[in-house]
N, C-alpha and C positions, 0 to 999 in steps of 0.2 A: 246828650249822653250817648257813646258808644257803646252798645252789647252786644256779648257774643255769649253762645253757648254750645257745651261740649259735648254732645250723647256720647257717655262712656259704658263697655260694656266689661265686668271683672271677668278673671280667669278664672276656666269651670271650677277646680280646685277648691275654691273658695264659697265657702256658706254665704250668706249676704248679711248676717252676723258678724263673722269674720272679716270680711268685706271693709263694713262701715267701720267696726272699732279699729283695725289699720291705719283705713283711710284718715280718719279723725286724729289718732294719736301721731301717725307719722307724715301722714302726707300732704296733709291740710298744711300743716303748722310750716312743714319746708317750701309751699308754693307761697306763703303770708311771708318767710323771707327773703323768699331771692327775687320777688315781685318790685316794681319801683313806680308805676302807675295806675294797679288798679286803684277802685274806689270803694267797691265794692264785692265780695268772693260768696255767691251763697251756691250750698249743697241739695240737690232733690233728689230725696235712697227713694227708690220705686220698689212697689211691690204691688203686683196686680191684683183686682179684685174683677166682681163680675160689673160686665157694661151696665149699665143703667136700664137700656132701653129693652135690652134681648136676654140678659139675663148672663152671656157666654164670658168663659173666665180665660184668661191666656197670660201666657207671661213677655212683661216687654222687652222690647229688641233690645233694648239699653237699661242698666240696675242704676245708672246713675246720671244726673243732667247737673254740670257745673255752672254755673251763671254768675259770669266776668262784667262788671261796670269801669270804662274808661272817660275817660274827657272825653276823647275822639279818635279816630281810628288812626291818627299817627302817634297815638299815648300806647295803644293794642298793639301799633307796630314794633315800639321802643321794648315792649316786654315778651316780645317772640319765644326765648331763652326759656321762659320760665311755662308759657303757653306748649313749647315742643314738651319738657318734662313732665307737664300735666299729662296730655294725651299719651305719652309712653307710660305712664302708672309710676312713674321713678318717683324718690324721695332724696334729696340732695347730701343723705347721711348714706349713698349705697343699700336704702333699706330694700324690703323685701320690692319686685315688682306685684302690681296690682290687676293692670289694665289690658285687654288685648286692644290690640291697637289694630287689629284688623280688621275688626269688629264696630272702632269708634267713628266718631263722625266731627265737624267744627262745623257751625253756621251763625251769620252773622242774623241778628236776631231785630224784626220790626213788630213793636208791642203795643196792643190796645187795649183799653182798660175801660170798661160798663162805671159810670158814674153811679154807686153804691154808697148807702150813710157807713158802713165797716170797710170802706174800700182802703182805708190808710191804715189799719191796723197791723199789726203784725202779731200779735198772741193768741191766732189762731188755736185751738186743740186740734182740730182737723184739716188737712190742706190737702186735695186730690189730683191730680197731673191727669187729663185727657187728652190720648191722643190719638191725633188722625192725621191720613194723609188724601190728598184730594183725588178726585177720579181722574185716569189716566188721558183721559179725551178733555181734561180743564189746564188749564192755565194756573201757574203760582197767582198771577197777577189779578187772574177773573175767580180765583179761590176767594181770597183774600177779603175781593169787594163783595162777594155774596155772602162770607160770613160774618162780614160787618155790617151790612146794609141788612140782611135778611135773618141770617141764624140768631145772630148774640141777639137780636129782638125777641125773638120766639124764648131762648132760654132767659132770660132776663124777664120777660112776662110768666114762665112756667115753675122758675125756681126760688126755691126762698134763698138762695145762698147772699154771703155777707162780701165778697170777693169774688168779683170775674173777669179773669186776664189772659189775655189768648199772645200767647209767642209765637209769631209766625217763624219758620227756620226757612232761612235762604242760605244752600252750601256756599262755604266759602274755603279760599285753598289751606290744606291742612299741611301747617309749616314742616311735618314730620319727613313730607314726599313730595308737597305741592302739585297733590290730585285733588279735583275736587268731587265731593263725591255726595250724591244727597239722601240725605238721613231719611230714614226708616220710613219718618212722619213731617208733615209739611203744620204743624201744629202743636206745638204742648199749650192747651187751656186751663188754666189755673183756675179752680174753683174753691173757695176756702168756708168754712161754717167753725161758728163759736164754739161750737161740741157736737161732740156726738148723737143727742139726741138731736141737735138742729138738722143731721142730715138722715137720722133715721126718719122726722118726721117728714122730710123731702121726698123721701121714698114712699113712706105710708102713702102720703099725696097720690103721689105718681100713680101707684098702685091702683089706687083709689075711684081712677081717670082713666083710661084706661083711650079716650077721645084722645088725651091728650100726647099720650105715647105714642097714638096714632100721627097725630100731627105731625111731631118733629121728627118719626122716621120718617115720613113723605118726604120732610124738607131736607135732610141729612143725606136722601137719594138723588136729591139735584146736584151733589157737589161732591158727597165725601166716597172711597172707597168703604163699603161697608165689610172687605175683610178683612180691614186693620183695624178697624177701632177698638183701643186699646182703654179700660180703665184702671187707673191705679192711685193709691194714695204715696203720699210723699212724704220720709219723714226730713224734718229739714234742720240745715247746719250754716249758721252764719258765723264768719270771721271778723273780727274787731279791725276793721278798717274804718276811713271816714265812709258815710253813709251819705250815698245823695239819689236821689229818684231822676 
């Protein structure tokens, strides 16, 4: 399966209230029309909270992450048309625009997923968006392997979550311009829990531990920029298309 995803950023204008019920009532619906191969269309509305680790609260570069599923990327190619109107915030009735587009970003998306017993669930109450981008002296490439091989161990040992899935974002050209341009963060990690108290008690933990906060900021220092690390929760919008993993 081919994925791609769009870090889109709204215009100031717009509450992120306002925002989302737009987007959902008009914009969603006209990209599920004019569309002919996706397989899948889901929505992630961000709104930041404080990191985990250090406590600091910020708001992300991007209020919204589209996530596109094709057969393959000549199925992504055949739907350009509706990919360009995505990223310009258009809706195919002339409605209102949404999106600044100078602001957005497209990358084509390689995804890893912590073998978890809630890993196939999807009726999450809470689903979190972490994001990071790697330090300036690493490699997308030597990113990648270190937070596979070393990180999602460490968090996988330290956290009760029921869902842990890291999107790594490789820019890819944005049909708007055909620049390519790379997004913010070289990572959105999905972390999901049953409810809310399953992540309040994740934190109580955390708290708790204080060894253990130690840890993974140690490990965090070998790879990630620590003046983006962004957290935020996600609230999330699936479209009735076929569904395939």
């Amino acid at each position: 399966m081919f994925k791609v995803m769009m870090l889109l950023k709204r215009l100031p204008n717009l509450s992120m209230e306002q925002f989302i019920a737009l987007y959902e009532a008009n914009h969603a619906p006209a990209h599920v029309r004019r569309q002919n191969h996706m397989k899948r269309y889901r929505r992630y509305y961000l709104r930041g909270i404080p990191y985990a680790l250090d406590g600091k609260e910020t708001d992300p570069q991007y209020d919204l992450l589209s996530q596109l599923w094709f057969e393959d990327k000549q199925a992504y190619e055949a739907d350009l048309d509706v990919i360009r109107m995505m990223l310009a915030g258009e809706a195919d009735d002339g409605g209102q625009h949404l999106i600044d587009p100078s602001k957005s970003s497209l990358a084509f998306l390689e995804v890893h997923q912590t073998d978890l017993p809630g890993a196939n669930r999807e009726d999450y109450k809470l689903r979190s968006i972490i994001l990071l981008k790697r330090r300036p002296d690493i490699t997308m490439r030597a990113f990648i392997d270190y937070y596979e091989t070393t990180h999602a161990k460490l968090g996988h040992k330290y956290s009760q979550m029921d869902l842990y899935r890291r999107h790594f974002l490789h820019p890819a050209p944005n049909p708007l311009n055909g620049k390519v341009v790379e997004p913010a963060y070289d990572v959105a990690t999905e972390v999901c829990f049953t409810d809310m108290e399953s992540r309040k008690q994740r934190v109580r933990i955390s708290r708790a531990h204080p060894d253990v906060i130690a840890i993974i900021e140690a490990d965090e220092s070998n790879f990630i920029d620590k003046r983006t690390r962004q957290g935020s929760v996600a609230e999330t919008y699936d479209s009735a298309l076929t569904v395939q993993r």
